[in-house]
C-alpha positions as semicolon CSV with decimal commas, in nm:
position;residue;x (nm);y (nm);z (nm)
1;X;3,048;-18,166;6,029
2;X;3,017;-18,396;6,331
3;X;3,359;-18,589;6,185
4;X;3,521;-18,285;6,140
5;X;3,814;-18,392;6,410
6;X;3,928;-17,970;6,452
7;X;3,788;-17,826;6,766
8;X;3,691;-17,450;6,791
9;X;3,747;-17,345;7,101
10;X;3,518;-16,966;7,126
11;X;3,708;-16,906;7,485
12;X;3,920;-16,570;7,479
13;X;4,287;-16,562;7,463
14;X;4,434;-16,561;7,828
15;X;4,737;-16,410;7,685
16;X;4,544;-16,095;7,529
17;X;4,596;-15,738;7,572
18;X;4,203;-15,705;7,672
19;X;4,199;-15,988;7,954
20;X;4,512;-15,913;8,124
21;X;4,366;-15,539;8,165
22;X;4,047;-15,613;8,256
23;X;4,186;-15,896;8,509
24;X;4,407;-15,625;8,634
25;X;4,126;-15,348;8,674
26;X;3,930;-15,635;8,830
27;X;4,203;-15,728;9,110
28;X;4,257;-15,309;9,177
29;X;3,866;-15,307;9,258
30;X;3,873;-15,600;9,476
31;X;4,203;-15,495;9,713
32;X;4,009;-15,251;9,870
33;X;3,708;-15,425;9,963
34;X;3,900;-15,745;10,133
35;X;4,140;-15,468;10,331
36;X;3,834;-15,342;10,460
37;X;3,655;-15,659;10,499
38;X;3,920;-15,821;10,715
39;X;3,959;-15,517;10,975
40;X;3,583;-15,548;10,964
41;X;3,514;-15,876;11,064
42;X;3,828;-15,836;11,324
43;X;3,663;-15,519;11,474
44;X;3,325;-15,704;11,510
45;X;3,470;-16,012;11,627
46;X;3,652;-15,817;11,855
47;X;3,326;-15,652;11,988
48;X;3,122;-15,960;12,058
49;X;3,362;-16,078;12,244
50;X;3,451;-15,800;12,433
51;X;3,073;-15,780;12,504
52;X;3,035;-16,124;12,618
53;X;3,365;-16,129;12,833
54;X;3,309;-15,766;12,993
55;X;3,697;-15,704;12,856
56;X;3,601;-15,359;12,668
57;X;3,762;-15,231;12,430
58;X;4,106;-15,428;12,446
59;X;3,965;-15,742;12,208
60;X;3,819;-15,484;11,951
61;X;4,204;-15,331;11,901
62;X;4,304;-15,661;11,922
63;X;4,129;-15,863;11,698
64;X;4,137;-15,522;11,446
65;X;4,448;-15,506;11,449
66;X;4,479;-15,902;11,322
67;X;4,230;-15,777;11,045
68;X;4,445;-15,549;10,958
69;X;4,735;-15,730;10,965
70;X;4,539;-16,003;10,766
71;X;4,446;-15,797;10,490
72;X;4,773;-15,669;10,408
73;X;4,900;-16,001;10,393
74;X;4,660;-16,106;10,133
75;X;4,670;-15,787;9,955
76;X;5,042;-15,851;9,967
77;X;4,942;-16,231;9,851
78;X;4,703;-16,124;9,607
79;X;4,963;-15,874;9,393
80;X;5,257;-16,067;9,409
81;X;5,330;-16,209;9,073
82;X;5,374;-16,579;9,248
83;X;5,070;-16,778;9,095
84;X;5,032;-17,019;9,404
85;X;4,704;-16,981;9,596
């Protein structure tokens, strides 16, 4: 009924066995591709620039190494139980 004043709510439970794996097996096949991701884009950004200031290779281990450093801090971010973001 239209008046009826109870509201269904068809979302899943947040708090259910089912969604807390699936959000876990979710997160474990999403650490690797940001790890990778951020020495990637640190490597490349590194080799432009080491290509456009004639400085090879020292901004490509540079600017990898900040990737790298980068993506363990957000994999370290990302697993910690603290729900800030």
């Amino acid at each position: 009924m239209p008046s009826d004043p109870k509201l269904t709510d068809n979302t899943p439970d947040s708090s259910s066995p089912s969604s807390n794996a699936s959000a876990q097996f979710a997160t474990a096949l999403e650490l690797p591709i940001v790890f990778v991701g951020a020495v990637l884009l640190g490597g490349f950004l590194g080799f432009y620039l080491d290509r456009w200031l004639h400085t090879k290779p020292w901004l490509m281990f540079v600017f990898g190494a900040l990737g790298f450093f980068g993506g363990i801090r957000e994999i370290i971010r990302r697993t910690s139980g603290n729900p800030r973001k």
